[in-house]
PAMI-661295 format. One record per residue: x, y, z of N, C-alpha, C in turn; residue number from 1; residue in three letters. Coordinates in Angstrom, 3 decimals. Layout:
! PAMI-661295
((X; Y; Z); (X; Y; Z); (X; Y; Z); NUM; ALA),
...
This chain:
! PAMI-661295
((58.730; 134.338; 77.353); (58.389; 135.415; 78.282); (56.907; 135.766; 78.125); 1; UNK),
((56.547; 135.467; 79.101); (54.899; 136.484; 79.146); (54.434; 137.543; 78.899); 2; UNK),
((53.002; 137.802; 77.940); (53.077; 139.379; 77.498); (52.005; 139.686; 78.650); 3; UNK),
((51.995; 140.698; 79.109); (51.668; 141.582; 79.699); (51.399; 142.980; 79.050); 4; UNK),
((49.514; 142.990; 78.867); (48.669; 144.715; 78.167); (48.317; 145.086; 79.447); 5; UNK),
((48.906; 146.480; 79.533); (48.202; 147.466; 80.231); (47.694; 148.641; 79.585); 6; UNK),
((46.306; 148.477; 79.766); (45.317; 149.942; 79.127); (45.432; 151.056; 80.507); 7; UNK),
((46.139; 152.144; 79.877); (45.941; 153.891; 81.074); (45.094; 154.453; 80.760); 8; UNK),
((44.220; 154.854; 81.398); (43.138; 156.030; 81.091); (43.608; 157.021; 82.631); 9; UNK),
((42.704; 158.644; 82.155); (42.869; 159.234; 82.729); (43.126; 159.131; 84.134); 10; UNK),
((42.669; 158.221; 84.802); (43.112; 157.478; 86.357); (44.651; 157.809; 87.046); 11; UNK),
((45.478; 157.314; 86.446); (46.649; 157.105; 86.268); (47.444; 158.440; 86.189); 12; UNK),
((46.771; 159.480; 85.198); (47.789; 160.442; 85.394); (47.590; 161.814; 85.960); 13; UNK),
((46.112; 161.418; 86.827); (45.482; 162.361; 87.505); (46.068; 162.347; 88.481); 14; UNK),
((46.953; 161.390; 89.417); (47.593; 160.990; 90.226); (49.117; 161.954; 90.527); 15; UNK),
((49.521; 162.712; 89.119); (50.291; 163.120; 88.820); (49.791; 164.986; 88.861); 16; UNK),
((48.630; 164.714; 88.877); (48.107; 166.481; 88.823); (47.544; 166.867; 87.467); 17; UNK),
((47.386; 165.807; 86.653); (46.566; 166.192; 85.628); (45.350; 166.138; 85.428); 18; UNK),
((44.654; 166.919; 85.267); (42.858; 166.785; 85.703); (42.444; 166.091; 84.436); 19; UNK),
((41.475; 165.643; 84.769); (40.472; 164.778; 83.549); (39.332; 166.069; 83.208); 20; UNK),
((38.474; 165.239; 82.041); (37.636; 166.380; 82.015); (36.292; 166.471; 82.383); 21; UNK),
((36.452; 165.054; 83.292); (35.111; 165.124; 84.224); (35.354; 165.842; 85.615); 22; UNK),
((36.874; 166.260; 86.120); (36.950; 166.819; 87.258); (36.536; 168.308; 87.488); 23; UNK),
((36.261; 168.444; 88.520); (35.932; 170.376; 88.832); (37.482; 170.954; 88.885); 24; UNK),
((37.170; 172.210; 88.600); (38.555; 173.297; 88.419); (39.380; 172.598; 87.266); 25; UNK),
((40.751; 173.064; 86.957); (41.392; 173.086; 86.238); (41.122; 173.724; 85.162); 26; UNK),
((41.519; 173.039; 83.517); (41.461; 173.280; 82.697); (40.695; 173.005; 81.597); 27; UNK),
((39.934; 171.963; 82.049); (39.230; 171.730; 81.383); (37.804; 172.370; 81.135); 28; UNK),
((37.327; 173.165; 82.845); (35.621; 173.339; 83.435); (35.458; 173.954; 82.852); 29; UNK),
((36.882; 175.078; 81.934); (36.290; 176.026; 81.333); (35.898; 176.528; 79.900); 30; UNK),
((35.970; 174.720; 79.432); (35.545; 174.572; 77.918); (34.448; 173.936; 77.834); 31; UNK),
((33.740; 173.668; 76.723); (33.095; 172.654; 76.214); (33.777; 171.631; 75.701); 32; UNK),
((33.585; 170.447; 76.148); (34.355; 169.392; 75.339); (34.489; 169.366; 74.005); 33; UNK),
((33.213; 169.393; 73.300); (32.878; 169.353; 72.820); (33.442; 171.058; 71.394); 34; UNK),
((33.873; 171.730; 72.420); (34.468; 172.754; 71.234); (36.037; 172.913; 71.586); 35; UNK),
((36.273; 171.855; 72.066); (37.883; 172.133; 72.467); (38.255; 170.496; 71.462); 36; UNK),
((37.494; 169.502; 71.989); (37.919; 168.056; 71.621); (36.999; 167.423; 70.607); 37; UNK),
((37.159; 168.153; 69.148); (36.045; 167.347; 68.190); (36.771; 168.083; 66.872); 38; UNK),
((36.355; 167.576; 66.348); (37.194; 167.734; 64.750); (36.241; 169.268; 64.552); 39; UNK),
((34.764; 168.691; 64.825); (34.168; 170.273; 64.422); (34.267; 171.410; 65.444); 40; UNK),
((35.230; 171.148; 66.487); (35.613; 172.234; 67.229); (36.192; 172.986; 66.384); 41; UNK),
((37.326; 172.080; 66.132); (38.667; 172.419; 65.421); (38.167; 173.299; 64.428); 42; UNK),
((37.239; 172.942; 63.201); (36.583; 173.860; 62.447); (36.256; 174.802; 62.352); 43; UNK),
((35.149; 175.031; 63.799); (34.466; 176.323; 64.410); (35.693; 177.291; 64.515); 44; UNK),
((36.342; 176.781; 65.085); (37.433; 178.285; 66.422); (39.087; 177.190; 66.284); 45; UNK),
((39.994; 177.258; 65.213); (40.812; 176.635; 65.323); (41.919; 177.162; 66.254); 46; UNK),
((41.885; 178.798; 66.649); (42.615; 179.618; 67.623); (42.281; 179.422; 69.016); 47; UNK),
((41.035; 178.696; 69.340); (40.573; 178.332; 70.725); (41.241; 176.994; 70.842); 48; UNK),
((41.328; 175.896; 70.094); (41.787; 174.907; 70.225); (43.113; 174.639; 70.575); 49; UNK),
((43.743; 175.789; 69.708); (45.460; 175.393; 70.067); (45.728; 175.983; 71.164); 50; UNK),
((44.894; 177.049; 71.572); (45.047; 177.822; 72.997); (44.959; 176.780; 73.922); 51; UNK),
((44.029; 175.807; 74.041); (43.386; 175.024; 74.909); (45.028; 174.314; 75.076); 52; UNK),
((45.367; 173.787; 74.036); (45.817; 172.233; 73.526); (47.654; 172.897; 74.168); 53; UNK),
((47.742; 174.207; 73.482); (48.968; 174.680; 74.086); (48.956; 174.951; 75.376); 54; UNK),
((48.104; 175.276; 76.451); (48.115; 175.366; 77.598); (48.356; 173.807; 78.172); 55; UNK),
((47.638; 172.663; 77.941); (47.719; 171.517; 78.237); (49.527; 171.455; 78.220); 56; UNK),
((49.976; 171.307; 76.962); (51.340; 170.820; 76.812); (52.314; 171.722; 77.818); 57; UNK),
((51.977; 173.142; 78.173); (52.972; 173.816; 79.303); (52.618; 173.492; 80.528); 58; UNK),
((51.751; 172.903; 80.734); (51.450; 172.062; 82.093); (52.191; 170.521; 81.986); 59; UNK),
((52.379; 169.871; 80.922); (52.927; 168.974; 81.326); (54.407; 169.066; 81.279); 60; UNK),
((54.982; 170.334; 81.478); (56.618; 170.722; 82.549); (56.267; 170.311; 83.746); 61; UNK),
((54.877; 170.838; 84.542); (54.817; 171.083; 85.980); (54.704; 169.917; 86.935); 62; UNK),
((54.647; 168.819; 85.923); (54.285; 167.560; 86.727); (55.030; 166.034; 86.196); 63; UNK),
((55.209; 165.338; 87.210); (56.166; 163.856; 87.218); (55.636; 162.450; 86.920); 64; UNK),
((55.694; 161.454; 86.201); (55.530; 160.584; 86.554); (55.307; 159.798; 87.975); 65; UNK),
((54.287; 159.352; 88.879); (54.090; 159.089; 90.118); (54.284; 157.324; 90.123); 66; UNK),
((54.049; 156.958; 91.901); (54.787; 155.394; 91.504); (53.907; 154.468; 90.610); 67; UNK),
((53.000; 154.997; 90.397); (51.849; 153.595; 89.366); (52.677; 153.732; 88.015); 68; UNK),
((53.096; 155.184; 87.637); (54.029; 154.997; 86.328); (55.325; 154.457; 86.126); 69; UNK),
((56.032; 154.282; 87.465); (57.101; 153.749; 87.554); (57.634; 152.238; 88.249); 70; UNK),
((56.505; 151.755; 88.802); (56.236; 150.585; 89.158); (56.273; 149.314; 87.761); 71; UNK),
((55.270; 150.353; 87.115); (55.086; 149.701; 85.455); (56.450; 148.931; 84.901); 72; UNK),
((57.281; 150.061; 84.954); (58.438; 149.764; 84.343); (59.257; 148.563; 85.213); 73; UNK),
((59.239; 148.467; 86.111); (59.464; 147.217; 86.469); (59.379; 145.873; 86.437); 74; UNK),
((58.017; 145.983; 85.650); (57.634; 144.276; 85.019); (58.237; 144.322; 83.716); 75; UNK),
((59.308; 145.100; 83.232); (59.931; 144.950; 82.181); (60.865; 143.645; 82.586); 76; UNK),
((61.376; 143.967; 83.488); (62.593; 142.847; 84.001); (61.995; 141.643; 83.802); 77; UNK),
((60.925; 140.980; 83.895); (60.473; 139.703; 84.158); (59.517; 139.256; 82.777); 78; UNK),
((58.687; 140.240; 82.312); (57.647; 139.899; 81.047); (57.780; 141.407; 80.008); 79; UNK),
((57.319; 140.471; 78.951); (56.901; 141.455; 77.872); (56.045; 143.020; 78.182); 80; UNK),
((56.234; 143.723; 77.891); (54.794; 144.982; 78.346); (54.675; 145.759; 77.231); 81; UNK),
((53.334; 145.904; 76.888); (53.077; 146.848; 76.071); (52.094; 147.424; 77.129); 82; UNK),
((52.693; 148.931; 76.689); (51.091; 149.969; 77.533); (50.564; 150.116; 76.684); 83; UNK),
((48.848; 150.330; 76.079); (47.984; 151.004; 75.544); (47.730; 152.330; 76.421); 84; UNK),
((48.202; 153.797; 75.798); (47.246; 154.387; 76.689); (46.331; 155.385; 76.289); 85; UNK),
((45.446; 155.620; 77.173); (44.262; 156.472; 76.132); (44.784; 158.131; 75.939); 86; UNK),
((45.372; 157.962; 77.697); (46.123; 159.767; 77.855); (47.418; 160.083; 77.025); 87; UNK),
((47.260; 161.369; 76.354); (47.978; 162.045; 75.548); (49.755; 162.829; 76.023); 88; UNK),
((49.517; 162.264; 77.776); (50.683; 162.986; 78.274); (51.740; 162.017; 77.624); 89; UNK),
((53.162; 162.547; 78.173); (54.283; 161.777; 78.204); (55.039; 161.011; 79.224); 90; UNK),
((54.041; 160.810; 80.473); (54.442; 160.182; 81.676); (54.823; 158.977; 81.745); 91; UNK),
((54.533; 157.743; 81.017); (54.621; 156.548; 80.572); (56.396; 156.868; 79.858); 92; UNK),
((56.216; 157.560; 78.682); (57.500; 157.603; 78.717); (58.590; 158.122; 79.412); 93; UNK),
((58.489; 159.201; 80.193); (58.987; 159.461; 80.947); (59.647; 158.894; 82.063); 94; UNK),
((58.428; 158.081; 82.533); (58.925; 157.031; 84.086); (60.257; 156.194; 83.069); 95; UNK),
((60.259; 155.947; 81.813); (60.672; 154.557; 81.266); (60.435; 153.526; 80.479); 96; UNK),
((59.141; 153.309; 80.920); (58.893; 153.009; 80.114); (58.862; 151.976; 78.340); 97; UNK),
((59.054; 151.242; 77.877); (59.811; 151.377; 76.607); (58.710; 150.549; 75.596); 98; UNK),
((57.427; 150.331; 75.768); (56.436; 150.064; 74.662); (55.525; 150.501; 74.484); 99; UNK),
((55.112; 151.448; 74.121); (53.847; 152.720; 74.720); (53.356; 152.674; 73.138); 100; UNK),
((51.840; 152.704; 73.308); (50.848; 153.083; 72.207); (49.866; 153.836; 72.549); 101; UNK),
((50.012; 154.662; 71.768); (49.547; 156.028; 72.129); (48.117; 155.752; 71.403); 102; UNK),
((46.906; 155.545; 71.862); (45.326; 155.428; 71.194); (45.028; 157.019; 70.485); 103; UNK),
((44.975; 157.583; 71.893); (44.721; 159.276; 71.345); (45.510; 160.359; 70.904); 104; UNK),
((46.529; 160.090; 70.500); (47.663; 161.197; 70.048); (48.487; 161.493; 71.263); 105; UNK),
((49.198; 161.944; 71.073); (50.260; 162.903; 72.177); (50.417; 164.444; 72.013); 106; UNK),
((50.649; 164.832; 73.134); (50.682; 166.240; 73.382); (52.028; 166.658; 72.644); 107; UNK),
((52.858; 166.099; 73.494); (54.506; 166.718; 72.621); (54.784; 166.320; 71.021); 108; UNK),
((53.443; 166.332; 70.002); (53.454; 166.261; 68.793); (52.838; 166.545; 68.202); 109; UNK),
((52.827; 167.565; 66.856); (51.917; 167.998; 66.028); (51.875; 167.447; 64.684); 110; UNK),
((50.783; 167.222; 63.613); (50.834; 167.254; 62.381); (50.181; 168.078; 61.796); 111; UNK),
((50.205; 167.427; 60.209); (49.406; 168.544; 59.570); (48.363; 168.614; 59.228); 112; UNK),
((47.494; 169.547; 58.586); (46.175; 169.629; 58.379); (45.913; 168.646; 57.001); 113; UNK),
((47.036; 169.097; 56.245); (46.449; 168.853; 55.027); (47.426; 167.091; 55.071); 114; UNK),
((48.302; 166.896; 55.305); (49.087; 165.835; 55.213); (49.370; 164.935; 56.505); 115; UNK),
((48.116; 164.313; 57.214); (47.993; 163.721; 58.544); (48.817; 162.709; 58.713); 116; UNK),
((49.970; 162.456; 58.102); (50.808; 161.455; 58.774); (52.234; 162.299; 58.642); 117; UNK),
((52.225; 163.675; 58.614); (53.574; 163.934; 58.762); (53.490; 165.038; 60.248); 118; UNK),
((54.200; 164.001; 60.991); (53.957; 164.287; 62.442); (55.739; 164.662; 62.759); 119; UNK),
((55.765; 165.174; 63.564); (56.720; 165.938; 63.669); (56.587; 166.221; 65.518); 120; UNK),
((57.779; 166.238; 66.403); (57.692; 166.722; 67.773); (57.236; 168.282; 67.683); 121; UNK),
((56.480; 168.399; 69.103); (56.087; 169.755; 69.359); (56.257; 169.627; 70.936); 122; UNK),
((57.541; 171.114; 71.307); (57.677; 171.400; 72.246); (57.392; 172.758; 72.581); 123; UNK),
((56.946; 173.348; 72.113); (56.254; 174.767; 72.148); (55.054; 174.961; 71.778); 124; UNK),
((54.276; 176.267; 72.064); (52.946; 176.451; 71.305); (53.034; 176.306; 69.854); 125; UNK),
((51.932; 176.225; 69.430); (50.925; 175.515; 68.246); (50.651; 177.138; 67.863); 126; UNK),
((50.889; 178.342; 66.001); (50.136; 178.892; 66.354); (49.399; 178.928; 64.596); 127; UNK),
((48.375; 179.442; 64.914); (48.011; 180.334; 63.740); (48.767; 180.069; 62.587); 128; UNK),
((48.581; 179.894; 61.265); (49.899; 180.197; 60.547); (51.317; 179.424; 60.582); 129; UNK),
((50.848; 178.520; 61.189); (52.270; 177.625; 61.273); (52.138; 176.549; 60.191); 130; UNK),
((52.837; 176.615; 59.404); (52.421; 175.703; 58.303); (53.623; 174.072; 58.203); 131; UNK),
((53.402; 173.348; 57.692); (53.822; 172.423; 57.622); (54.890; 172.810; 56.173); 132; UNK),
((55.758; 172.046; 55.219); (56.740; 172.190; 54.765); (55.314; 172.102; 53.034); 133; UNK),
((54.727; 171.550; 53.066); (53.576; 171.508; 52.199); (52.330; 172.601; 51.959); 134; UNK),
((52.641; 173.559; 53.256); (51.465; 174.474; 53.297); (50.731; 174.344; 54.300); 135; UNK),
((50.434; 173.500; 54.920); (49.150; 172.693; 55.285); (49.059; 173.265; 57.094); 136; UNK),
((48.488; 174.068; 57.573); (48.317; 174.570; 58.742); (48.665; 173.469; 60.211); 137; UNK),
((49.550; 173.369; 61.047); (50.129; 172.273; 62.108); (48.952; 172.612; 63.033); 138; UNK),
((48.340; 171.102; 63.683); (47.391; 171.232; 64.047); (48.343; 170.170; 65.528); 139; UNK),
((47.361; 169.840; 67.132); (48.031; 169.005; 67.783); (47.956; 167.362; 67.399); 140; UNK),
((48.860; 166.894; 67.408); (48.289; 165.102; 67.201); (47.352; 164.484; 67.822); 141; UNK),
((46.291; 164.818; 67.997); (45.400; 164.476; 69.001); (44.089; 163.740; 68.054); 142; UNK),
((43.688; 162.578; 68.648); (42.475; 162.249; 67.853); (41.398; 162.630; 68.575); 143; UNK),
((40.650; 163.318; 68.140); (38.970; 163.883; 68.406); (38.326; 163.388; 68.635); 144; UNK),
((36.873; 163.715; 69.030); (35.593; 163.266; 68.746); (35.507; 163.273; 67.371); 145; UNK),
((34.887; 162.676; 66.518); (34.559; 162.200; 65.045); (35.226; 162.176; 64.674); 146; UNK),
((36.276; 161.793; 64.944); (37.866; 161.247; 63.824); (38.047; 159.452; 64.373); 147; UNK),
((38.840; 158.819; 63.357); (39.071; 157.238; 63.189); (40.238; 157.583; 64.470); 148; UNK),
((40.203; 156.590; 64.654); (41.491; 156.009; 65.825); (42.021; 155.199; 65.503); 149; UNK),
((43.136; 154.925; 64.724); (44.212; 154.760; 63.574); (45.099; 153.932; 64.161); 150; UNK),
((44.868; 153.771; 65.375); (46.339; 152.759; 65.965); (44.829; 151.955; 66.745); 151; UNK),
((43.766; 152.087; 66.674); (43.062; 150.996; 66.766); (43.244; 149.321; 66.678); 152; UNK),
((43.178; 149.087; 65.618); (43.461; 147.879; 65.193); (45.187; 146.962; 65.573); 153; UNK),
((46.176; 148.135; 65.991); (47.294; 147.463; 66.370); (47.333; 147.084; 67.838); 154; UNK),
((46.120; 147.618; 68.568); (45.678; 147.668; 69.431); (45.053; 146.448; 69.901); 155; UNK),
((44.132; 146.458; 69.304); (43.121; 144.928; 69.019); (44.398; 143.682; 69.154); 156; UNK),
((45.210; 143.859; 68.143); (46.265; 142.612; 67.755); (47.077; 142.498; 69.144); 157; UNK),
((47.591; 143.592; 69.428); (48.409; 143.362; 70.854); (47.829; 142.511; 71.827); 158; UNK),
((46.113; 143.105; 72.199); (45.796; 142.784; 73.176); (44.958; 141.227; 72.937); 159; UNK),
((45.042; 140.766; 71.973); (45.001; 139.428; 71.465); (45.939; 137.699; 71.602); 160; UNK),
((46.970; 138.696; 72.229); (47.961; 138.201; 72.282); (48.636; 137.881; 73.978); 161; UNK),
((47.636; 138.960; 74.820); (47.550; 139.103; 76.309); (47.572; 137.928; 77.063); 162; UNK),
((49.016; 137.459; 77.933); (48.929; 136.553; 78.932); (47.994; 137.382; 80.177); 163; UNK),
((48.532; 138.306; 80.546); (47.857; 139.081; 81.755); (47.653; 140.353; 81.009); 164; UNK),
((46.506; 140.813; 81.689); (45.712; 142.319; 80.663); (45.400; 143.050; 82.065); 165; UNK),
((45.961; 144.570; 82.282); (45.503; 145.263; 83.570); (45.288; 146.518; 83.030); 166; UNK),
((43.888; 146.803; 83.365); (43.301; 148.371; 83.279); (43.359; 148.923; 84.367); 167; UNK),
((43.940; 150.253; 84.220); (43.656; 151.185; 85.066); (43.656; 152.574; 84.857); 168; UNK),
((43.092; 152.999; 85.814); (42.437; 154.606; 85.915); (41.745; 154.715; 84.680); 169; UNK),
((40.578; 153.735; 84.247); (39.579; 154.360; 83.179); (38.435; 153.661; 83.611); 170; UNK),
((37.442; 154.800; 83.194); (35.515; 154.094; 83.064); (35.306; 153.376; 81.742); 171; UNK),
((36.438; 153.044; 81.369); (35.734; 152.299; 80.107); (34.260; 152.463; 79.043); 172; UNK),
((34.601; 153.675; 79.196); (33.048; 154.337; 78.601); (33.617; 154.778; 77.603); 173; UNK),
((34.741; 154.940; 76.932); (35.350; 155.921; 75.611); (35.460; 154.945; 74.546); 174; UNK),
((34.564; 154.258; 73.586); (35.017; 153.457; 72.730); (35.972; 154.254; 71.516); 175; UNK),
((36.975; 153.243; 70.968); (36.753; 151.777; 70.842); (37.832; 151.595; 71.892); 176; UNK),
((38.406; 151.890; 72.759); (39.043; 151.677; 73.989); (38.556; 150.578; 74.923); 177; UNK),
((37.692; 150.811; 75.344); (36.721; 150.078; 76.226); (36.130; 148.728; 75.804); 178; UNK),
((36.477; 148.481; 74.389); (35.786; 147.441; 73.955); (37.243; 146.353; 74.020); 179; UNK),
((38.448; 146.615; 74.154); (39.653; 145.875; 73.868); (39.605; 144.877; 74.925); 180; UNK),
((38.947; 145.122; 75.995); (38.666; 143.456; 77.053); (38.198; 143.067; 76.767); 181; UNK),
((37.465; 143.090; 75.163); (36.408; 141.997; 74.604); (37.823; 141.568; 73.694); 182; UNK),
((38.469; 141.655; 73.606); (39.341; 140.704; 72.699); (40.456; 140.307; 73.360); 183; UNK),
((40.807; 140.209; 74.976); (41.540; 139.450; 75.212); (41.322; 138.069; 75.652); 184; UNK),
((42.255; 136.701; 75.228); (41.914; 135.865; 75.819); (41.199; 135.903; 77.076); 185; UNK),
((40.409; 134.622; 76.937); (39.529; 134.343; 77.830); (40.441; 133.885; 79.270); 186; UNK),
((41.345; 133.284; 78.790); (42.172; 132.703; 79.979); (43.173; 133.246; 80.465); 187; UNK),
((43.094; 134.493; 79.682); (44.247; 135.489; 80.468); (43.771; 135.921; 81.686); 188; UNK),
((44.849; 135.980; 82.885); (44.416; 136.989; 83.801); (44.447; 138.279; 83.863); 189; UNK),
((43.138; 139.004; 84.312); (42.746; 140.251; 83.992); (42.465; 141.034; 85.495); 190; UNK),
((42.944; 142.028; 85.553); (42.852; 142.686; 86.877); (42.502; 144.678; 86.077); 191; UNK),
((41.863; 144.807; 86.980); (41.073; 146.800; 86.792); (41.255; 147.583; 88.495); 192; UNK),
((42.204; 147.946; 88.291); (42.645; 148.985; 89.427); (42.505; 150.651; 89.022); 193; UNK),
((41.160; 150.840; 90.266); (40.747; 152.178; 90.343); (39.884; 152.641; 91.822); 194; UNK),
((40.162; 154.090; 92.197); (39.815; 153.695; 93.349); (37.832; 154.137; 93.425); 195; UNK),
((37.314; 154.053; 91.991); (35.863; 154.067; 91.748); (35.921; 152.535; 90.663); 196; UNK),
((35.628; 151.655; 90.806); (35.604; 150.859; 90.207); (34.536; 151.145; 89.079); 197; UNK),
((34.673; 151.020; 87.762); (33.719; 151.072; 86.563); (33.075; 149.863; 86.697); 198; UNK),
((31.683; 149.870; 86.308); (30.679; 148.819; 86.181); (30.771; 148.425; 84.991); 199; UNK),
((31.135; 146.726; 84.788); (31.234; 146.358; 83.854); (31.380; 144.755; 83.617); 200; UNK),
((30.651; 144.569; 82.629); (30.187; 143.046; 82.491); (31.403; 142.042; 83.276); 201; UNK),
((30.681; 140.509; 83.458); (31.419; 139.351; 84.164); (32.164; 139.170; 82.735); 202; UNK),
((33.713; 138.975; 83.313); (34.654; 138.389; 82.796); (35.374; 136.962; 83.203); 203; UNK),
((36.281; 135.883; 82.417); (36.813; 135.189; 83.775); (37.876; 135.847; 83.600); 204; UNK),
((38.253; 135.437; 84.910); (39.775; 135.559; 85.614); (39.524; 137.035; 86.001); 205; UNK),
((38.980; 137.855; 86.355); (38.691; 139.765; 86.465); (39.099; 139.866; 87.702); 206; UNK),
((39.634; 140.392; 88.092); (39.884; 140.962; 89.261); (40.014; 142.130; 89.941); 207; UNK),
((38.662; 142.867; 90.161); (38.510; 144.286; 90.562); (39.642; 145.290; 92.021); 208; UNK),
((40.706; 146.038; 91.579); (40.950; 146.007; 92.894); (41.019; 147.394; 93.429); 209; UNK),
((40.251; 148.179; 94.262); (39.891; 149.299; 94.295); (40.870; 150.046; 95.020); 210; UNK),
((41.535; 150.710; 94.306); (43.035; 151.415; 95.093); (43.158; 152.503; 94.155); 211; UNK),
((43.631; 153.142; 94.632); (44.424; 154.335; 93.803); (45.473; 153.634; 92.886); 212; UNK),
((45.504; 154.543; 91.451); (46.883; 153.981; 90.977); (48.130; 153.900; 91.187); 213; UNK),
((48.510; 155.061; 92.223); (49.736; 154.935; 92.515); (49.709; 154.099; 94.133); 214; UNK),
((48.899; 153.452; 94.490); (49.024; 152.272; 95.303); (48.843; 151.146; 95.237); 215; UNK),
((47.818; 150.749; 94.267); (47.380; 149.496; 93.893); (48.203; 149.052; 92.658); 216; UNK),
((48.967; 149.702; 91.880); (49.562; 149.226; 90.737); (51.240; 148.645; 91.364); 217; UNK),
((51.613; 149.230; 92.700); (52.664; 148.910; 93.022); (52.778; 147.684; 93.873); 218; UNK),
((51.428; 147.766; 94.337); (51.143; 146.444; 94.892); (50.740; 145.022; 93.884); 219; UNK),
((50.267; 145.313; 93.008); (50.193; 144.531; 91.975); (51.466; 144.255; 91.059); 220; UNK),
((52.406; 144.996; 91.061); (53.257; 144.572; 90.449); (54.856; 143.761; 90.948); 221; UNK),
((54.302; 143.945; 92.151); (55.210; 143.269; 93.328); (54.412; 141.850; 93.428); 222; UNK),
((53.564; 141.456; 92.989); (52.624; 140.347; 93.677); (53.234; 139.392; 91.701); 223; UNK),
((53.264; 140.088; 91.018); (53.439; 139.497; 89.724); (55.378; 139.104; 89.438); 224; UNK),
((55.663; 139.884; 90.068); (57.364; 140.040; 90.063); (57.499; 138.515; 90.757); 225; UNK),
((56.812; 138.417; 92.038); (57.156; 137.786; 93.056); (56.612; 136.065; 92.581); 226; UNK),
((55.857; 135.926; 91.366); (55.212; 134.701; 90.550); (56.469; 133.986; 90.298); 227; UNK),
């Protein structure tokens, strides 16, 4: 069976009503990235962060998986799939989903401060004073600005392994994310569906196709079914 990597970036689940944090309005315009999404945010104002981070997670009640997330799940029937994705929602799993690697943490999970691999589900706010079974203050699972990206390297290996590799909804500007089309075979076929296409070096086999995700991924995955 053929493996099949798909990398999600924010593209994908903006489609769904979740704003990125380059868009106007929402939730994001009214932070600094930079003091909401960085380890030394977290430092500065750790009560601004979970505010931020807990508002995020009660927004993702208000919104569905759309067809680019559920299209996905359809090339289960025919090939291997692993998703890489960069976004922290649960829409991937949701649609179905069933090989998801999460790059940047997830929303519906917290760990701890002092003991970073004891992660635990989070379906409610994050507060103050919430301590882990060790002491250690519950922070969101989310990887930052200046923190390692820890599922990196399983990342690398997956996409090493890529018969067909499809990005979508990202600028490929967030390393080490962006660098993982440098490690898929050369002879894999590679397709980037977005409806702003990111500028980015000649590949072979690339195939730019400028659509929205929830149109171009359903069309693409009907064209691969149909192989």
């Amino acid at each position: 069976m053929k493996k099949i990597v798909v990398l999600t970036g924010a593209g994908i689940s903006k489609e769904s009503g979740i704003n990125t944090f380059r868009d106007t309005g929402g939730t994001w315009e009214q932070y600094d990235v930079m003091e909401v999404a960085s380890i030394q945010g977290w430092h500065k104002n750790p009560a601004l962060v979970l505010d931020f981070y807990n508002q995020r997670r009660r927004a993702l009640d208000t919104v569905v998986p759309n067809p680019a997330h559920l299209a996905l799940v359809e090339l289960e029937s025919k090939y291997e799939v692993t998703i890489i994705t960069q976004n922290v929602d649960d829409l991937h799993e949701r649609a179905g989903s069933s090989n998801i690697l999460h790059l940047h943490g997830e929303l519906r999970k917290m760990r701890s401060t002092v003991y970073p691999y004891a992660v635990v589900d989070c379906n409610r706010d994050i507060e103050i004073g919430q301590l882990c079974e060790n002491g250690g203050q519950m922070r969101p699972f989310i990887v930052w600005f200046g923190e390692d990206v820890p599922m990196i390297d399983k990342a690398v290996q997956i996409c090493h392994e890529a018969d067909i590799f499809i990005i979508i909804g990202t600028s490929l500007q967030v390393y080490p994310a962006a660098g993982l089309i440098d490690v898929v075979p050369r002879n894999a076929a590679k397709y980037i569906i977005d409806i702003e296409l990111p500028e980015i070096k000649s590949y072979a086999n690339l195939k730019g196709i400028k659509e929205s995700a929830a149109i171009g991924i359903p069309k693409l995955v009907a064209s691969l079914l149909s192989i």
